[in-house]
Structure formats: C-alpha cells, structure tokens
N, C-alpha and C positions, 0 to 999 in steps of 0.2 A: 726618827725611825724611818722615815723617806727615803734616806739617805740609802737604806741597808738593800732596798730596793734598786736601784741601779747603779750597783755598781754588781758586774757581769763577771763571775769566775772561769766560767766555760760555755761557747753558743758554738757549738759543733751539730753538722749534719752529715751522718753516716747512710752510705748509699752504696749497693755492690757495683763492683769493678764491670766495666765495659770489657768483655772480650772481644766485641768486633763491632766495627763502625757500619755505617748503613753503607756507604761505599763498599768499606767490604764484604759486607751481607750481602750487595748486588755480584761483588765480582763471584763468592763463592757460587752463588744460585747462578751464573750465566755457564760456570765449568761445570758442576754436578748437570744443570740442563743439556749441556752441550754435549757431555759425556753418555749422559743416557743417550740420548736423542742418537746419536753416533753407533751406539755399543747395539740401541733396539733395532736400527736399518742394518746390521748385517746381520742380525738374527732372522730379520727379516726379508734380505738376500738369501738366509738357508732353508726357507719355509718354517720358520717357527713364530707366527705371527701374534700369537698371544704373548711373548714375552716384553714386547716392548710395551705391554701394559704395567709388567712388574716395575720395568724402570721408570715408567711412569709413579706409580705408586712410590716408590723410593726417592726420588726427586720430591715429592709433593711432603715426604716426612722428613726429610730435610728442611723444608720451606717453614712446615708448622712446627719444628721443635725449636726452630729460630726465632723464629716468632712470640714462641713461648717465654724464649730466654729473654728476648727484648723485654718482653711484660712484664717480667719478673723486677727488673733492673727497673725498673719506675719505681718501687719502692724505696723507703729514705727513714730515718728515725733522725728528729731533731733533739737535743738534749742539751738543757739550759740551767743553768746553775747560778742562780743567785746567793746573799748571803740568809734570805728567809727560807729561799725553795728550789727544788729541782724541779723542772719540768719536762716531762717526756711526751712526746708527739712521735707516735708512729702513724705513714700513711703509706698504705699498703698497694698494687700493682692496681688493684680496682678504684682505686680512689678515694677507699675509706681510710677515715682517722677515730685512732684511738687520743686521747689524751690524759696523763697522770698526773697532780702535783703533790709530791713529797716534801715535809717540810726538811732543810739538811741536816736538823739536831738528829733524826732518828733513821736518814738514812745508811745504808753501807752497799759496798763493791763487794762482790762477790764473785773468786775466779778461780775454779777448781786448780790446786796443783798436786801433782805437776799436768803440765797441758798435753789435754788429749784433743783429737776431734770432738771428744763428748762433753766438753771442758766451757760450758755456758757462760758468758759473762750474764752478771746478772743484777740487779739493782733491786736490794730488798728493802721491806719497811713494815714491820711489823712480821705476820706469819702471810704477806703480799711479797711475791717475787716477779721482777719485769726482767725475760730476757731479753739482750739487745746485741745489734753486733752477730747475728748468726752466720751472714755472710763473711765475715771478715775471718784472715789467716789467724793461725795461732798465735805469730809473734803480733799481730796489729790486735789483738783481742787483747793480749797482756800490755803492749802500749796504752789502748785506751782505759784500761783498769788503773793503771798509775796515773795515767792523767785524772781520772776520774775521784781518783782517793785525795789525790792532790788539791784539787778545787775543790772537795767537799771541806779537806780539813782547811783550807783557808776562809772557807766563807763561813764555817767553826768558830774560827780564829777573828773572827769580823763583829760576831753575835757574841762573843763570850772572851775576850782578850785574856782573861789569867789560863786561860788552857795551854 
C-alpha cells in the first residue's frame, strides 16, 4: 500500500498573473510622479496653490493601489493528488495557510457550464466545497478542471483497476 502513496498524479501550484514587474512599478510611479509634479508647478505658476496637493494625493493612490495588487499576487494554492488523497494548501497575501486532505474515491471537479465570470471552479467532498483557481481566466479555469478530473480518475484507476 506504500506504493499508492508516491506515486504523484498532479503537484500543481496556482498563483495570479504578474501584470507588472517591480521595474516596471518604478518606471510607472517615476511618470505618474513626474506628471504630477509637472502638471502641480504650472497650477502653481497660475496661483492655484492648493492643487498641487490633489496631484499629490492621486500619485500617492496610484502608489497604494500598486501595492495592493503586489500583495495580493503572493497568494498561491498548491494541489496534490495522489492515488489515496488530494491535498489542498492555500496560502493567502498575509501568509496564512489553509490546509485540506480529501481522500480521491469521494472527491469531484466541479465547473459551472457554460462559463461565466461567476463560473467557480471548485473541489467538492461531501456537502464541503473548496473554491480554487479565482484568479484564473475562464479558459485556464476549464483547463484546470480537465486536468484535474483527469488525475483524479487516474489515481481511481490506481486504488481500484476494474473501474
């Protein structure tokens, strides 16, 4: 029965997409700064000296809603599929972790059709449902769902051969 323990159907780790590098984090923050900074001195050529606080303020919400998104993007769901069990590991922007193990006779994939934005992948077991995959497009959602039926029915097919 050892055996059925390592041998690995699926060790996938799902992480959202990077839309901008730290580099170019810097360049955009150095033109949005430069832009303001620019746009507030000739408001402040016309005597309107309070305004170059707004573009202050608008610079600064650029900065933190960048920032925001970096954080976010630390987030990762690991998903492991052996012929006894799945295991799910989400660790979240804060650095906490959940962890699940489903055994894979009584798990199933679960993927609304047809695909909507509201269309959860999801990993149920029993009347327990894990969604995963939130960040992902709708074609990599239904990607991962066939992989994921995939490896389950194989390590099925591992535990129980006349299926």
């Amino acid at each position: 029965m050892s055996d059925l323990q390592e041998i690995i159907y699926m060790d996938a780790v799902l992480r959202p997409n990077r839309s901008l590098s730290q580099r170019g984090f810097t360049i955009v923050m150095a033109i949005v700064g430069g832009v303001s900074f620019l746009t507030g001195m000739a408001f402040i050529s016309m005597g309107a000296i309070p305004v170059i606080g707004f573009f202050g303020l608008d610079a600064l919400a650029f900065y933190f809603a960048f920032r925001l998104s970096f954080r976010r993007q630390r987030e990762e769901t690991h998903i492991r599929i052996s012929a006894r069990e799945m295991c799910l590991t989400h660790t979240k922007a804060d650095g906490s972790r959940k962890e699940a193990k489903l055994p894979t006779a009584f798990a199933r994939v679960e993927l609304e059709e047809p695909l909507t934005p509201n269309s959860w992948l999801r990993i149920e077991y029993g009347k327990t449902a894990y969604v995963i995959g939130r960040f992902l497009t709708l074609p990599e959602r239904k990607s991962l769902a066939k992989a994921l039926r995939r490896a389950l029915h194989e390590a099925r097919l591992e535990r129980n051969p006349a299926q």
